[in-house]
TORZAVEX-192454 format. One record per residue (C-alpha): residue in one letter; x negated, y, z. Coordinates in Angstrom, 3 decimals. Example, Ala and Ser with C-alpha at 12.3 -4.5 7.8 and 13.67 -1.06 7.14 Angstrom:
2
(node 'a',(-12.300,-4.500,7.800))
(node 's',(-13.670,-1.060,7.140))
***
This chain:
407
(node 'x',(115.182,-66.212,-6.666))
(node 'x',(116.624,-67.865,-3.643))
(node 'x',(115.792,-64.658,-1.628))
(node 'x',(117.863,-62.096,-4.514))
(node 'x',(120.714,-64.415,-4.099))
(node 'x',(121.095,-64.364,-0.462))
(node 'x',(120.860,-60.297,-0.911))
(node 'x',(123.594,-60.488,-3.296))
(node 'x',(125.755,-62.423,-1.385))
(node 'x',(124.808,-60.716,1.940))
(node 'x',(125.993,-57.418,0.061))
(node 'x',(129.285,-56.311,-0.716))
(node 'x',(128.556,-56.789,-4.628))
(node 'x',(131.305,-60.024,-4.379))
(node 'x',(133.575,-58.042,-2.821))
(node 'x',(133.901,-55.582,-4.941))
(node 'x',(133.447,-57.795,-8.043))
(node 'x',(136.500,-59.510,-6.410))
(node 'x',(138.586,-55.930,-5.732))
(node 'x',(137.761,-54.882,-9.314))
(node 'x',(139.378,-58.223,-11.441))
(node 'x',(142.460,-57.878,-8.787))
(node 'x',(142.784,-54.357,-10.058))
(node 'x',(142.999,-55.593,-13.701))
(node 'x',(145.292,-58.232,-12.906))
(node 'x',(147.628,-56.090,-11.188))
(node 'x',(147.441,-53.435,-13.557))
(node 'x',(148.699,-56.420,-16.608))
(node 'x',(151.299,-57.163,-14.006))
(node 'x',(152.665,-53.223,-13.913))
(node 'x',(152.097,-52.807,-17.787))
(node 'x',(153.799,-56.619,-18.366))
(node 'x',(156.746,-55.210,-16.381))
(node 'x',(156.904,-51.908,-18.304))
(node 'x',(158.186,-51.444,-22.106))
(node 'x',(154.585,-51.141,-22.954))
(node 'x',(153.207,-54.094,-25.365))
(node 'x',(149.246,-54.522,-24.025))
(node 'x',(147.716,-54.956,-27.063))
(node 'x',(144.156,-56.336,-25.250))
(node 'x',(145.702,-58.506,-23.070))
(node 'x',(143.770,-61.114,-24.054))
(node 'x',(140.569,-59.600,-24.005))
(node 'x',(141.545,-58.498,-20.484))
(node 'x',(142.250,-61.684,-19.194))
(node 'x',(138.512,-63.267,-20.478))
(node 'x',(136.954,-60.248,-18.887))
(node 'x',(138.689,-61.116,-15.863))
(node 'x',(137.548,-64.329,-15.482))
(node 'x',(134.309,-63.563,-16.222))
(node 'x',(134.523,-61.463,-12.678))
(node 'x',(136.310,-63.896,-11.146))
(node 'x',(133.455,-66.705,-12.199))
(node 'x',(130.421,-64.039,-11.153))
(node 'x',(132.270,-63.593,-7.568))
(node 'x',(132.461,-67.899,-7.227))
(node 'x',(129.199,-67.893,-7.875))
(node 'x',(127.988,-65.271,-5.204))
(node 'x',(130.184,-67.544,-2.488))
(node 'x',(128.933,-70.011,-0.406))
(node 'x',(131.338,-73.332,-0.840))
(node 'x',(130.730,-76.780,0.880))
(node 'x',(130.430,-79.988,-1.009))
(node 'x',(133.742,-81.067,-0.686))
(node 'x',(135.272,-77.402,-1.746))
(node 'x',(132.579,-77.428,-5.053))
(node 'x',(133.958,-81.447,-6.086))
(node 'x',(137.681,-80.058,-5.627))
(node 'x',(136.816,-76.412,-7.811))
(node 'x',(134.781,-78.953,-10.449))
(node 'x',(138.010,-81.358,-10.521))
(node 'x',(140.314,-78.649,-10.803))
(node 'x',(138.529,-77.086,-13.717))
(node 'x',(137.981,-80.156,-15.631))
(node 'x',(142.045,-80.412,-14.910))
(node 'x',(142.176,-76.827,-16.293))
(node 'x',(139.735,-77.517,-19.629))
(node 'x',(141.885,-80.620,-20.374))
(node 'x',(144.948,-78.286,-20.441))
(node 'x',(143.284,-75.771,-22.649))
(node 'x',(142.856,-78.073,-25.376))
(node 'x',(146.396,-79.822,-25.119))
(node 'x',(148.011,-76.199,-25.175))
(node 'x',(145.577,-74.025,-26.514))
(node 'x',(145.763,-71.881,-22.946))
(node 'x',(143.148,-71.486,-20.801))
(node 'x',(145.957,-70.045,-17.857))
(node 'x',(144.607,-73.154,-14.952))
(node 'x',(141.027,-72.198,-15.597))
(node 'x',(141.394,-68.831,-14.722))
(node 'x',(144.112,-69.853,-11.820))
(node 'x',(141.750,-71.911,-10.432))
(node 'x',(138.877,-69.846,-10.677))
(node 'x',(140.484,-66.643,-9.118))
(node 'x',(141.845,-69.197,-6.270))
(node 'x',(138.446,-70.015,-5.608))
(node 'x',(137.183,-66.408,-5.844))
(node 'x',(139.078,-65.375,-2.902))
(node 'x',(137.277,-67.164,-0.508))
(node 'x',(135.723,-64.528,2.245))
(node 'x',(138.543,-61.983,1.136))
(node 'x',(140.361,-61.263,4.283))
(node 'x',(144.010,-62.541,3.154))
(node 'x',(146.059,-59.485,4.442))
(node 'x',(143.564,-57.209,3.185))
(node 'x',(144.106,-58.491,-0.028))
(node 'x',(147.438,-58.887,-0.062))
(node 'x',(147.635,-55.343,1.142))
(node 'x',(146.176,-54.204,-1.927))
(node 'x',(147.688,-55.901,-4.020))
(node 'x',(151.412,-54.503,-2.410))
(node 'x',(150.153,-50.790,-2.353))
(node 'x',(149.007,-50.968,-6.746))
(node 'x',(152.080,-52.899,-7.149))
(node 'x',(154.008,-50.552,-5.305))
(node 'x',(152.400,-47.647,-7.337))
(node 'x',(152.628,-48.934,-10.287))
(node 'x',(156.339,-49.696,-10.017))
(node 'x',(157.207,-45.961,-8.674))
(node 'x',(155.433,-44.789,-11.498))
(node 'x',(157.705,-46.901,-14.171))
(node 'x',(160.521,-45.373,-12.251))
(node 'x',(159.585,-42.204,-12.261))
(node 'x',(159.232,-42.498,-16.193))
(node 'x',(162.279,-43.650,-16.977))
(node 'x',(163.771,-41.434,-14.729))
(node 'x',(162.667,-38.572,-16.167))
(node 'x',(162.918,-39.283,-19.741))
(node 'x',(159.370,-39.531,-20.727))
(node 'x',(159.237,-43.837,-21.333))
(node 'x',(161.242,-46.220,-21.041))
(node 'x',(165.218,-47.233,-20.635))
(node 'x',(167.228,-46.551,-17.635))
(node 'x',(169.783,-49.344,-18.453))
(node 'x',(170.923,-52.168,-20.436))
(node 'x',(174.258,-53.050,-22.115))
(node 'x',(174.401,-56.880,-22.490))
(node 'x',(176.591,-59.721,-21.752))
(node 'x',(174.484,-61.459,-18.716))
(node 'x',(176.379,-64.839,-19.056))
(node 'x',(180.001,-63.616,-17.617))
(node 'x',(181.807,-63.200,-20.824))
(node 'x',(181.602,-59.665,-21.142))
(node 'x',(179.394,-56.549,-21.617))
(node 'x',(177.664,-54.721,-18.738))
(node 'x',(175.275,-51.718,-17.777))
(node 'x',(173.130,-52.627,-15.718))
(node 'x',(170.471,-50.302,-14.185))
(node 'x',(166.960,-51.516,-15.159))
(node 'x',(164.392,-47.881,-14.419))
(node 'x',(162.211,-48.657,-16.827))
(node 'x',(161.519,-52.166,-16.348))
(node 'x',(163.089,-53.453,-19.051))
(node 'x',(166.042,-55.834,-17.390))
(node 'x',(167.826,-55.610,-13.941))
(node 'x',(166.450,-58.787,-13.227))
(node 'x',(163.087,-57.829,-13.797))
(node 'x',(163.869,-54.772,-11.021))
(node 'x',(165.136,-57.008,-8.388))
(node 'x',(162.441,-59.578,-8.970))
(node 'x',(159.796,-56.901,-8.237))
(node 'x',(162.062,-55.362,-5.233))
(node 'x',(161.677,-58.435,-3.929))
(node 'x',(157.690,-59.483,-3.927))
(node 'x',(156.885,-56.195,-2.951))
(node 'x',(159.115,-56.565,-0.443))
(node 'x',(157.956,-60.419,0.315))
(node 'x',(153.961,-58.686,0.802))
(node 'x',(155.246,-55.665,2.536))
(node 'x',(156.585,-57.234,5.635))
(node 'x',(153.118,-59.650,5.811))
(node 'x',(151.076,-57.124,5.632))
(node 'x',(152.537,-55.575,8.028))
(node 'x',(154.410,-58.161,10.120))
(node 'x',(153.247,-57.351,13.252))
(node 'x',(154.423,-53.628,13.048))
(node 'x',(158.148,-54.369,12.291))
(node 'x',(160.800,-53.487,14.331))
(node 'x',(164.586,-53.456,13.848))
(node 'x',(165.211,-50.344,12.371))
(node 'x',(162.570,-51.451,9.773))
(node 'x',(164.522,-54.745,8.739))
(node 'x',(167.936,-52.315,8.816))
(node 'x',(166.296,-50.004,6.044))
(node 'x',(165.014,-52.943,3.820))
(node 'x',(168.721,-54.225,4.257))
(node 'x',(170.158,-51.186,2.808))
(node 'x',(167.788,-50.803,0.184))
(node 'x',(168.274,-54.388,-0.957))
(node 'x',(171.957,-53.377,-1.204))
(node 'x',(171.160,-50.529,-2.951))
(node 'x',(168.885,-52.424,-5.146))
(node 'x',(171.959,-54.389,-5.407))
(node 'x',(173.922,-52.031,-7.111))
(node 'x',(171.859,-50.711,-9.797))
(node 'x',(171.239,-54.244,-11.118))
(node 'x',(174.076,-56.425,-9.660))
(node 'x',(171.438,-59.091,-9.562))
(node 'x',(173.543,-61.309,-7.191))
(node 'x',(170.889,-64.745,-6.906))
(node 'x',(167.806,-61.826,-5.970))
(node 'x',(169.990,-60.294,-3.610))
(node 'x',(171.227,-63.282,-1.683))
(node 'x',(167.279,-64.244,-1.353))
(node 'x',(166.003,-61.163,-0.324))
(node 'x',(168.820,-61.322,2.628))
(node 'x',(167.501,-64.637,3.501))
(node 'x',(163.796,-63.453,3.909))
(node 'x',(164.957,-60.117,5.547))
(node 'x',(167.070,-62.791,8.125))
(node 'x',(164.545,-65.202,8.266))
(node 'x',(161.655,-62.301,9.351))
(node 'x',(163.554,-61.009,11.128))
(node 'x',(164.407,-63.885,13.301))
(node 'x',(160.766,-64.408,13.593))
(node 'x',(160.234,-61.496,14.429))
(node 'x',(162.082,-61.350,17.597))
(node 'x',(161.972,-65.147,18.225))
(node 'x',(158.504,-65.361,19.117))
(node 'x',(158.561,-68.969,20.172))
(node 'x',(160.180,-70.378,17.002))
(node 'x',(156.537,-69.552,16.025))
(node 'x',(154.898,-72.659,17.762))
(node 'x',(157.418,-74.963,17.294))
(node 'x',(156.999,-78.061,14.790))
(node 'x',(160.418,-78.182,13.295))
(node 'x',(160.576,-74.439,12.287))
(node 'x',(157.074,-76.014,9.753))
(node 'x',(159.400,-79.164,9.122))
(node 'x',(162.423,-77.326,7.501))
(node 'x',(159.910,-75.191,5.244))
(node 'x',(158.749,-78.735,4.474))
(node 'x',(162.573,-79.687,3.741))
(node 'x',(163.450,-76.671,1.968))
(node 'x',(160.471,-77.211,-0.818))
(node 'x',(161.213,-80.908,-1.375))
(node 'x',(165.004,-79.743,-1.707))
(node 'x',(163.745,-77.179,-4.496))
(node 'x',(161.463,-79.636,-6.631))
(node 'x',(163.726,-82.281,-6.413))
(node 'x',(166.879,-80.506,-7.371))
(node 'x',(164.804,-78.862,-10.149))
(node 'x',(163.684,-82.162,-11.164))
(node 'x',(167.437,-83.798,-11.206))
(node 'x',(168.778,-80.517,-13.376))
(node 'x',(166.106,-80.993,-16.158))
(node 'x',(166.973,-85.056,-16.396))
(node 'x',(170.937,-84.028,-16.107))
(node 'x',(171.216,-81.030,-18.249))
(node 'x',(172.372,-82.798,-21.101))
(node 'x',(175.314,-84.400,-18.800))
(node 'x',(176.209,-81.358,-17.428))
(node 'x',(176.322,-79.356,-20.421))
(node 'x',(178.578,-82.131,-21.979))
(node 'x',(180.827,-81.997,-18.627))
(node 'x',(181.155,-78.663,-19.268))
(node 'x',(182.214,-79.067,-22.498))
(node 'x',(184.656,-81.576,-21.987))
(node 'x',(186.242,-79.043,-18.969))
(node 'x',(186.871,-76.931,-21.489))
(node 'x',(188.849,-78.805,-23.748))
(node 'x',(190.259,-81.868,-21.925))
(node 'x',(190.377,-80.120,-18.443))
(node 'x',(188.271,-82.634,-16.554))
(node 'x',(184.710,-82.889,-16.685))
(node 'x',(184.598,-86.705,-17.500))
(node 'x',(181.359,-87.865,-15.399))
(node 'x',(180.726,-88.621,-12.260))
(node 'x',(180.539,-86.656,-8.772))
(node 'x',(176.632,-86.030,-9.218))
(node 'x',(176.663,-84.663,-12.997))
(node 'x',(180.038,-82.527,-11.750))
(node 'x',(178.073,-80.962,-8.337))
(node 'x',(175.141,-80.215,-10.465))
(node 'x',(178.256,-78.296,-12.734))
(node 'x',(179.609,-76.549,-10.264))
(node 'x',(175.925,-75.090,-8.851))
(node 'x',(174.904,-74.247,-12.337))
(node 'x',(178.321,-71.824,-12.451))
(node 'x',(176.982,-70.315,-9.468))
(node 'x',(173.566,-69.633,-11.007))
(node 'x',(174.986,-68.386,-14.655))
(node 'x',(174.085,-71.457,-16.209))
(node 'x',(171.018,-71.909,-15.805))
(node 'x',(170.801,-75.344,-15.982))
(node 'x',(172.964,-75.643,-19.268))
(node 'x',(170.756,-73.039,-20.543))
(node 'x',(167.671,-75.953,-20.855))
(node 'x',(169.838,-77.281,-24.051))
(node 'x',(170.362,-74.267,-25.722))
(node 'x',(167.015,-74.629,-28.083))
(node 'x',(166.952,-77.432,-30.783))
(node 'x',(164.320,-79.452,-28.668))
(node 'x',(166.001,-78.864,-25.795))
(node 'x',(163.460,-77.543,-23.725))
(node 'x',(162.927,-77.436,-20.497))
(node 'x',(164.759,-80.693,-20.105))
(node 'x',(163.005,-83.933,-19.075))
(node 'x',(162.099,-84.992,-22.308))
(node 'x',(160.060,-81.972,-23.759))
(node 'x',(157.979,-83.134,-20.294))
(node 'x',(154.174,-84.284,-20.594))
(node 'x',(151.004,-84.900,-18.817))
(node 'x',(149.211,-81.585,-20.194))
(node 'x',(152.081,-80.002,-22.224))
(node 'x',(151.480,-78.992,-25.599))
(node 'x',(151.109,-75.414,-27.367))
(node 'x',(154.904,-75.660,-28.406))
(node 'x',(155.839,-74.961,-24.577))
(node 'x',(153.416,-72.285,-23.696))
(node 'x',(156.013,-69.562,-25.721))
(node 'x',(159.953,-71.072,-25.408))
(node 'x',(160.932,-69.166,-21.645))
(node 'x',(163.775,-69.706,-19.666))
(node 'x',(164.475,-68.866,-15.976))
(node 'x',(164.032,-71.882,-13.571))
(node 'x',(160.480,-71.910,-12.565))
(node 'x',(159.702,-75.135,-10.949))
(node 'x',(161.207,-77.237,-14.140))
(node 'x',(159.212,-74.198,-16.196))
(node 'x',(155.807,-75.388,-14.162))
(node 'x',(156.344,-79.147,-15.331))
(node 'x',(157.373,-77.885,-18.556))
(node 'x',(154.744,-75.455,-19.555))
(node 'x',(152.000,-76.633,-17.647))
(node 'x',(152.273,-80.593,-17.502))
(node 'x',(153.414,-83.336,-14.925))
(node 'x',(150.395,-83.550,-14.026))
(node 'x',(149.082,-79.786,-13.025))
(node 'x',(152.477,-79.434,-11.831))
(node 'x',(151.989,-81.975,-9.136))
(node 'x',(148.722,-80.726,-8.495))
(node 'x',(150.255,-77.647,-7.419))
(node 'x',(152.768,-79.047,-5.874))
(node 'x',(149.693,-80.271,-3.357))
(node 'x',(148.339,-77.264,-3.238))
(node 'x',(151.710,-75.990,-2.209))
(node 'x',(151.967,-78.555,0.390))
(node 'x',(148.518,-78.233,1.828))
(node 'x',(149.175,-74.370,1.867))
(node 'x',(152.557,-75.495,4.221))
(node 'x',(150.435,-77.317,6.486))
(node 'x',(148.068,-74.493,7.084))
(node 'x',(150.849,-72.359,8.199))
(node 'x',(151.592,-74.848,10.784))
(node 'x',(147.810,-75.189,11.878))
(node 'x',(147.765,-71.434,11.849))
(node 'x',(151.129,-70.695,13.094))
(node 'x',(151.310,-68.414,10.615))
(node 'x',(155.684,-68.299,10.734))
(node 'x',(156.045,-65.256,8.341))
(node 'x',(153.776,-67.105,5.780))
(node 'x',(156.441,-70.188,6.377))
(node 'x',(159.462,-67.698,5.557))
(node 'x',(157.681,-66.161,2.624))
(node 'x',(156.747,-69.586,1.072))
(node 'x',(160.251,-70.571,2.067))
(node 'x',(162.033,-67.807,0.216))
(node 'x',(159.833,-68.334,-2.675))
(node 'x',(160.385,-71.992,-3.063))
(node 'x',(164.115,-70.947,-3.139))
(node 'x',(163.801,-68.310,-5.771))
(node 'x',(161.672,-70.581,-7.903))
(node 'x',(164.214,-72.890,-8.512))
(node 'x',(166.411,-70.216,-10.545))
(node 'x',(163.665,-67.852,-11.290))
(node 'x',(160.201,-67.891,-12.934))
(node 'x',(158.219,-65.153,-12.217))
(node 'x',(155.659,-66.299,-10.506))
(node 'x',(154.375,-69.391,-13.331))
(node 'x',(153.191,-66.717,-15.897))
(node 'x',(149.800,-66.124,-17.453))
(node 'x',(149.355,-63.319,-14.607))
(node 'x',(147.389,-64.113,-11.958))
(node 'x',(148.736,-61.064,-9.976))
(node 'x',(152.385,-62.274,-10.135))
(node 'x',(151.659,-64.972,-7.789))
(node 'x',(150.342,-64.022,-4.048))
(node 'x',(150.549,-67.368,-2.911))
(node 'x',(147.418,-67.840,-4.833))
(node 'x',(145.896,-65.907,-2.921))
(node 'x',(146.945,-67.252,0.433))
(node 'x',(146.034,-70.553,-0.765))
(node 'x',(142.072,-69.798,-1.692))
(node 'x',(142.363,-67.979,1.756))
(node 'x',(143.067,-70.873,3.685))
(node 'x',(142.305,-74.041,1.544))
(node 'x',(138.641,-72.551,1.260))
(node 'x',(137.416,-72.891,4.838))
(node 'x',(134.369,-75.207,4.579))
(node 'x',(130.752,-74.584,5.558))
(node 'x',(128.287,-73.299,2.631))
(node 'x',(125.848,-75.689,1.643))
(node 'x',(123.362,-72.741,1.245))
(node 'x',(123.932,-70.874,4.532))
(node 'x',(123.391,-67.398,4.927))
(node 'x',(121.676,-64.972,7.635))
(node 'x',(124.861,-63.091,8.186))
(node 'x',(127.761,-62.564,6.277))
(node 'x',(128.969,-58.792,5.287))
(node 'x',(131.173,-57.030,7.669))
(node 'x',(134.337,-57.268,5.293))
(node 'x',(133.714,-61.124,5.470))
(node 'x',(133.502,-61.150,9.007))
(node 'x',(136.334,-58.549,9.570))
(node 'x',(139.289,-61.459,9.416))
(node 'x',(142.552,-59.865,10.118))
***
């Protein structure tokens, strides 16, 4: 028996046990993002963690990686039965699935389904056969607009995806930019721009073109400590400003309030910053008080949640991930986050720095990537690429050449 498992593990069985729940998980992400209703996504997500769990258990983990995957898990089962959700199970368990995946081979894939998937939503909607080209609403300015959403439902939702496959585009292939490059993803990001008039995923995908781009051709900024520092800075900043919205959003809706009919805001200098940011972000703090609970703010917080949160949505994702998941998951992946960050440093690894960087940013005012798809988030990926580094405890004659293939 011992023999058969080093076979399977020597072959490229895990691999393409691995390459085949990715596929799945992508292909919810490109049906989620379509006007299509899945109605087996449920069964799709047990089937893929039932791949996900046969590839863990074909990799060779050290002691100290199989206490963390146990602890994590045990995290995850306590969450299922506060909320009824078994999403950290499977997080955890495709996190620890992707050790011996080469990262930009994965990510790779993952950017060429996404990428086909979207054109393909496009290319229905632009043609007639499914879905919308555009939306009439009023998106929080006090009057209608069409906005241009090809298929996937809302503008935002087209930006948003603009944007990550744009974000695993220029990893994947990092080394191959030049300046011309950056100048073409600039002009489609304005012309992104003005099909959805998605201002906040605009601005952001600017700042990682700039920031790659600076990278790019500032080679040295690659080894130096600070460059690892402000990444550091920028995702306290986020979580801690995300934090201080959900306790103030009561205050600043009532500031608001009082602006409007006494002409001052009535609180102090902190509750009346926190105002004037949230009218650059269409209210999105004020937005946490719209629901008779309240959620979102501080108090609909818990340790694990509770099945009430898994279905109320609203856009900031960092408060979302306390929200919806619990204080205490949320912190955990705020570690993970942070351990992630210092690999990048160890590594060097500066366009993984911008990325994170970027997506720390668009976290605070969007959620996309805390979802029940595993495909939404890439960092995931990055992080059981380079938080899973330890030595098997059942060793093997020789690994397979697309283990041994790092890129």
């Amino acid at each position: 028996m011992v023999e058969l498992y080093r076979k399977i593990r020597e072959s490229k069985l895990p691999w393409f046990l691995f390459y085949i729940g990715l596929t799945i998980e992508l292909g919810m992400v490109i049906i989620d993002k379509s006007n299509y209703v899945n109605p087996i996504e449920g069964y799709l997500f047990r089937i893929t963690f039932l791949i996900f769990a046969l590839k863990l258990m074909f990799t060779g983990y050290s002691i100290k990686e199989w206490v963390v995957i146990f602890f994590l898990e045990v995290i995850g089962f306590i969450s299922y039965r506060a909320t009824g959700e078994n999403d950290i199970i499977r997080i955890v368990t495709f996190v620890a699935a992707c050790k011996d995946i080469p990262l930009k081979q994965m990510i790779r894939y993952a950017f060429y389904i996404t990428t086909a998937g979207c054109v393909m939503i496009v290319l229905l909607a632009v043609t007639g056969i499914y879905g919308d080209m555009s939306l009439t609403l009023d998106y929080g300015r006090g009057y209608e607009q069409t906005r241009y959403t090809l298929g996937m439902g809302h503008p935002n939702a087209l930006s948003c995806m603009f944007l990550m496959l744009l974000a695993m585009g220029i990893y994947t292939f990092s080394e191959r930019m030049k300046w011309y490059s950056y100048l073409f993803l600039m002009l489609l990001n304005v012309g992104v721009f003005w099909l959805t008039d998605s201002k906040t995923s605009m601005l952001i995908t600017t700042l990682l073109l700039m920031g790659t781009f600076v990278i790019t051709y500032s080679k040295f900024l690659r080894e130096k400590w600070f460059v690892y520092a402000c990444g550091l800075l920028i995702f306290v900043l986020c979580i801690a400003f995300s934090v201080d919205a959900a306790v103030n959003a009561q205050n600043v809706r009532e500031a608001k309030w009082n602006e409007s009919y006494y002409g001052e805001a009535r609180f102090d200098a902190h509750v009346v910053g926190l105002l004037r940011i949230d009218e650059q972000i269409n209210g999105r703090i004020v937005s946490l008080t719209n629901s008779e609970n309240k959620d979102g703010t501080i108090e609909t917080w818990s340790m694990f949640s509770c099945p009430n949160n898994m279905t109320y949505y609203f856009d900031m994702g960092w408060v979302k991930l306390f929200y919806r998941y619990g204080v205490i998951p949320g912190i955990l992946y705020c570690i993970a986050n942070l351990a992630l960050l210092w690999q990048f440093y160890r590594k060097k690894d500066a366009f993984g720095l911008v990325i994170f960087s970027v997506l720390a940013i668009y976290s605070v005012v969007e959620a996309h990537l805390f979802s029940v798809y595993v495909g939404r988030n890439f960092l995931l990926m990055m992080m059981g690429s380079y938080l899973l580094t330890g030595q098997d405890i059942i060793p093997v004659a020789q690994k397979p050449s697309t283990v041994v293939n790092q890129e």
